[in-house]
N, C-alpha and C positions, 0 to 999 in steps of 0.2 A: 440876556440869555444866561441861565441857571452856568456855571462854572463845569466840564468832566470832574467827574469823581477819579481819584488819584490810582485807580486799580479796575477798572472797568470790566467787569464780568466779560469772561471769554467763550466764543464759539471754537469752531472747528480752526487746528492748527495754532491755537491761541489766537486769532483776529478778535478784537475785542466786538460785543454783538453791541450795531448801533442802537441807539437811541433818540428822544426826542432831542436831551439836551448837548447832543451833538450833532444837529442837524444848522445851517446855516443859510437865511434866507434871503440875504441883502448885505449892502456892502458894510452897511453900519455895524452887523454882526461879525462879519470878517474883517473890519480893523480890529473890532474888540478882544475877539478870541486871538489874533497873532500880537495885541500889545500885551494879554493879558497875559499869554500861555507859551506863545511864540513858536508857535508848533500849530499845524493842520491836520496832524496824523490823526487816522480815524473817523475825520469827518466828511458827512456830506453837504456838500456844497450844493442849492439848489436855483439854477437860473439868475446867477448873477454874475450882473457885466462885471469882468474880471478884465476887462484890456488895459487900464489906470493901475492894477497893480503885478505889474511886470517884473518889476524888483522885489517885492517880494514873494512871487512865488519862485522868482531863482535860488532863494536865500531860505525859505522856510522848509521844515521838513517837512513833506506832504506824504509820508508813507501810508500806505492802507486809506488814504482819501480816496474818496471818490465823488466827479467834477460832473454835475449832471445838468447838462448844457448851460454852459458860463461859457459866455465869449472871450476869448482870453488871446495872448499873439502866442504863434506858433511856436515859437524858441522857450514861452513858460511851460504851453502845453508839453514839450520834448522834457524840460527838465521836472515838470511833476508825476512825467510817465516814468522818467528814470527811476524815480525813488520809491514803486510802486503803487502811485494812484492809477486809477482808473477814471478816463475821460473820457464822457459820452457829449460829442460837440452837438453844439445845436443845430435843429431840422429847418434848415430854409424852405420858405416856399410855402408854408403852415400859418393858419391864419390863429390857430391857438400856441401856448407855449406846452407842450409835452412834460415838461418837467416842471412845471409850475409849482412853487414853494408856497404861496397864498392862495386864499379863497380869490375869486373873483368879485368886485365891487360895481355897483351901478355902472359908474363913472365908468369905467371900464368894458362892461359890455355892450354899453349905447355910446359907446364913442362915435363920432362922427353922424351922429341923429338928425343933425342939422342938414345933414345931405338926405335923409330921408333912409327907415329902419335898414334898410335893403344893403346901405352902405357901413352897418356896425359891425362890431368883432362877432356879435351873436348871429347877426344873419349871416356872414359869411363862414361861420363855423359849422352853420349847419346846413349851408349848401356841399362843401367840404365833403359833411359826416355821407349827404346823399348820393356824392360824385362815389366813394369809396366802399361805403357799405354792401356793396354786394358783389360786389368784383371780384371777391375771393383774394385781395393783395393781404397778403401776412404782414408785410411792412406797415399798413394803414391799420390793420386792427392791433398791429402790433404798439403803436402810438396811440391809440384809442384806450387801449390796456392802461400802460405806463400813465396817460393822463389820468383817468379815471382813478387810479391809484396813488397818485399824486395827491387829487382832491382828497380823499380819504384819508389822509394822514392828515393835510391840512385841514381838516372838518375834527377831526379826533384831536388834535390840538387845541383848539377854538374852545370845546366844548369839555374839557375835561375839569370834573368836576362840576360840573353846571347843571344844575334845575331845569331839562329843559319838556316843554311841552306842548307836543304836535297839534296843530290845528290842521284837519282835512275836509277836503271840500272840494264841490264840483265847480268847471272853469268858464261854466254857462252864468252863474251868479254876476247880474249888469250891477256897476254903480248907479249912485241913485235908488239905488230900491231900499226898501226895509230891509231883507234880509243883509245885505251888502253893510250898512251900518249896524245892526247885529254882530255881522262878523267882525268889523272894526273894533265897536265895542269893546269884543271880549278878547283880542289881541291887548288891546289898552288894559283893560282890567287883570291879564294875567302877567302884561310886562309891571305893572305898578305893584303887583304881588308878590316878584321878584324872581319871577320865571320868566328862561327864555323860548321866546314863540320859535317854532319851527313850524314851516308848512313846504308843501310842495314847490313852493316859488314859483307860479304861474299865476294868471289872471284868477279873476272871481275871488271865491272865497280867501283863495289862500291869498290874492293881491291884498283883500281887504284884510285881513288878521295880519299882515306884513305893515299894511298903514297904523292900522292900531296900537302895534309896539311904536313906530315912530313918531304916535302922539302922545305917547305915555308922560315925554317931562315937561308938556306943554298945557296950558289951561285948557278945561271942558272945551271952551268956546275956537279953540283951534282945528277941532275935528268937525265938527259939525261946519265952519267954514271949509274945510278941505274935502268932506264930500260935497259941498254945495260945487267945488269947482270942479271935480274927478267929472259929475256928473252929464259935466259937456259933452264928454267923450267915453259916453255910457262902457263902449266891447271893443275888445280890440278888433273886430271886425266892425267895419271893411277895414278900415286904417292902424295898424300898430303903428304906425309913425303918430298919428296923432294922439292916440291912447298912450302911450310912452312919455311924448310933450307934454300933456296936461298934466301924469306924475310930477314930472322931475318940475314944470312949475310949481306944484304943493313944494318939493324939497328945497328950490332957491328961497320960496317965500318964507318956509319956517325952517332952517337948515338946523343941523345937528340934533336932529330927530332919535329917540332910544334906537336901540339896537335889536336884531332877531335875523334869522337864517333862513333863507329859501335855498330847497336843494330839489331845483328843476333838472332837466332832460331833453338833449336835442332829439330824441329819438319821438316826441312829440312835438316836430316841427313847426303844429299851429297855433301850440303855447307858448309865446315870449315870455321872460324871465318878468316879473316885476318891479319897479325899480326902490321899492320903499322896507325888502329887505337888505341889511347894510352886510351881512357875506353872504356871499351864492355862490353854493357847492353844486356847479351844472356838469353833470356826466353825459356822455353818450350812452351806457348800456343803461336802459331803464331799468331792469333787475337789479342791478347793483344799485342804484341810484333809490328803488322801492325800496328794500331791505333794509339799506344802508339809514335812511329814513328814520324811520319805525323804530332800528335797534337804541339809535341814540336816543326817540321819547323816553328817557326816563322815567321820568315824573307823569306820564299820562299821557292820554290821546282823546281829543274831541273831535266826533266827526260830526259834522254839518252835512244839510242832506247834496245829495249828491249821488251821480250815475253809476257805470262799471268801474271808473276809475277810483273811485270813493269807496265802492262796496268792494273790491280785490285788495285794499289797505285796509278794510276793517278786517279780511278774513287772514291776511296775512300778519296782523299784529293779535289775532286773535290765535293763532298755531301755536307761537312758541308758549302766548300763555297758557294754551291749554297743557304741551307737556313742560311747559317750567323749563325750558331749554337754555334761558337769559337767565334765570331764576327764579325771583318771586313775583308773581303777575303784577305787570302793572294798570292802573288805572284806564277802564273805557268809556267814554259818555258819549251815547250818543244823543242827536238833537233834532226834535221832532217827532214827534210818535205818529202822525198819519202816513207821513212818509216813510218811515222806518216799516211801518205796521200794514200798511196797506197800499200805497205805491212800489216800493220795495219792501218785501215784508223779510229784512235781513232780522231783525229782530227776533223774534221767533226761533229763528237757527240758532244765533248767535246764544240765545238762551239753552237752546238744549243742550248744546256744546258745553256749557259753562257747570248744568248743572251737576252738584257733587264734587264740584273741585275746584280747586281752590282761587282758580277765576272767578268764579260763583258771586265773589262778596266783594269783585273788583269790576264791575259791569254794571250800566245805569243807562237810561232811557227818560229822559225830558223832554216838556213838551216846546220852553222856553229857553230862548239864547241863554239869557239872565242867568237860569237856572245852573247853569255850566260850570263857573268856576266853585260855588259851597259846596255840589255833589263831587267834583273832582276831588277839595278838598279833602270833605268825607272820606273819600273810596280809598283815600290814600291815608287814611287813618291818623 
């Protein structure tokens, strides 16, 4: 972790305004920062067991810190409150962490899969979101917030400075079919290009462009074996436990698969995350969680054909290019012209909208997966 800078640009009453590289996310980062600097002041601390370092938070200066749920023993929490930090202890009783300093990883949301989906951190987080969501408790969306916020800074870290480029798609797309290996495809094709995939992190398309970055360092003949085995277990219907299993079998047999971002949403309960994105930024407010999306494609967006869900993220990354709001339009391709044109005839809009400005000469329609990544190239000049 990058060192404070010696004079730290100040907010209100001189508090210095945080920043990334004062944010600390594990314990490895807070031995480093207290041998390096020997001082806490001004930093946040984010979800880390802090019960092992007792002695030094009696000893370290923690002024202007603040402890956003780190377990810690009562007598450190008294002396880091004296020297004023601020200590938000951790919410018992919660199947997510609130203050979460990381993306979430596979590993991680299907834990305990072996007992079957029903018993993961993913299922039980969004039985949670549904016991809470409409009960009007302030407390519950109040942690909903703070999570979701959380992720967002963790997502804005990850990606800063990075190439990255949205693949969208509907979550009906079965393994096993043509289109499905299309969409693999060109997840592989645009991690080997040196961009990073982002998709929605759910089934279908996006599962399949999430496979495809993680066969990127691996020979042709890996992917084509790893749809051959996905295809057991076509939809996560009826089974997400099985659909889930037959992933994470592709990830034991070929481990340390490229890397790419799904940023799903439990507020889509009947979409489980996928397991062959390696971070997953999962929110509860789907809003935040669209937007949030969309803003970080830099580099472009290919959509794949796909329903309402698909055609509300072409219109919404279609907005700000229209008034330049992020600033210079970036890249849209869409894939498929029958579908585009005559099942959903989004096309057509999306054209009138464009023309005369300066989206105009950033918008593309193909009829072939293939065709996807040289037009994106293109469009992106």
């Amino acid at each position: 972790m990058p060192a404070p800078e010696s004079s730290a640009p100040s907010g209100r009453e001189g508090t210095p305004v945080a920043s990334h590289n004062r944010e600390i996310e594990s314990l490895a980062e807070f031995d480093e920062v207290v041998s390096e600097h020997g001082s806490l002041a001004h930093y946040r601390v984010q979800a880390v067991d802090l019960t092992d370092r007792t002695k030094t938070l009696l000893s370290v200066d923690s002024a202007g810190a603040v402890f956003l749920g780190c377990p810690m023993d009562p007598e450190a929490a008294a002396a880091v409150r004296s020297t004023g930090a601020l200590v938000f202890p951790p919410v018992p009783g919660l199947p997510f962490d609130p203050y979460r300093g990381l993306l979430y990883s596979p590993d991680e949301l299907f834990a305990s899969l072996d007992a079957g989906y029903e018993a993961t951190p993913d299922a039980l987080a969004y039985g949670w979101f549904q016991r809470t969501k409409s009960d009007g408790d302030v407390f519950a969306s109040m942690l909903r917030a703070i999570h979701d916020d959380a992720v967002s800074d963790a997502l804005d870290e990850l990606l800063a400075g990075v190439r990255v480029v949205g693949v969208m798609g509907g979550h009906a797309m079965e393994r096993g079919t043509t289109a499905y290996e299309g969409a693999a495809r060109l997840g592989r094709d645009l991690t080997r290009a040196d961009f990073t995939v982002a998709t929605g992190g759910g089934p279908g398309a996006m599962e399949a462009a999430n496979l495809g970055a993680y066969a990127a360092p691996f020979d042709d003949g890996m992917l084509a074996e790893a749809l051959q085995l996905l295809a057991g277990a076509p939809s996560f219907r009826p089974s997400v436990t099985d659909w889930a299993r037959a992933a994470f079998e592709v990830r034991e047999r070929w481990p340390a698969g490229g890397t790419s971002v799904g940023i799903p949403t439990w507020f889509y309960g009947h979409e489980p995350p996928n397991a062959f994105a390696s971070d997953i930024a999962k929110y509860f407010a789907n809003a935040t969680r669209e937007d949030g999306l969309l803003a970080r494609c830099t580099a472009g967006v290919v959509f794949l054909p796909g329903a309402a869900g698909t055609i509300q993220e072409i219109f919404d990354n279609a907005t700000p290019n229209y008034y330049e709001s992020r600033g210079e339009p970036t890249p849209m391709v869409l894939v498929d012209k029958a579908h585009w044109t005559e099942k959903h005839p989004t096309w057509p809009l999306l054209q009138s909208l464009a023309r005369d400005r300066a989206m105009e000469s950033r918008i593309a329609l193909v009829d072939r997966i293939e065709q996807a990544p040289e037009v994106l190239k293109r469009l992106r000049g």
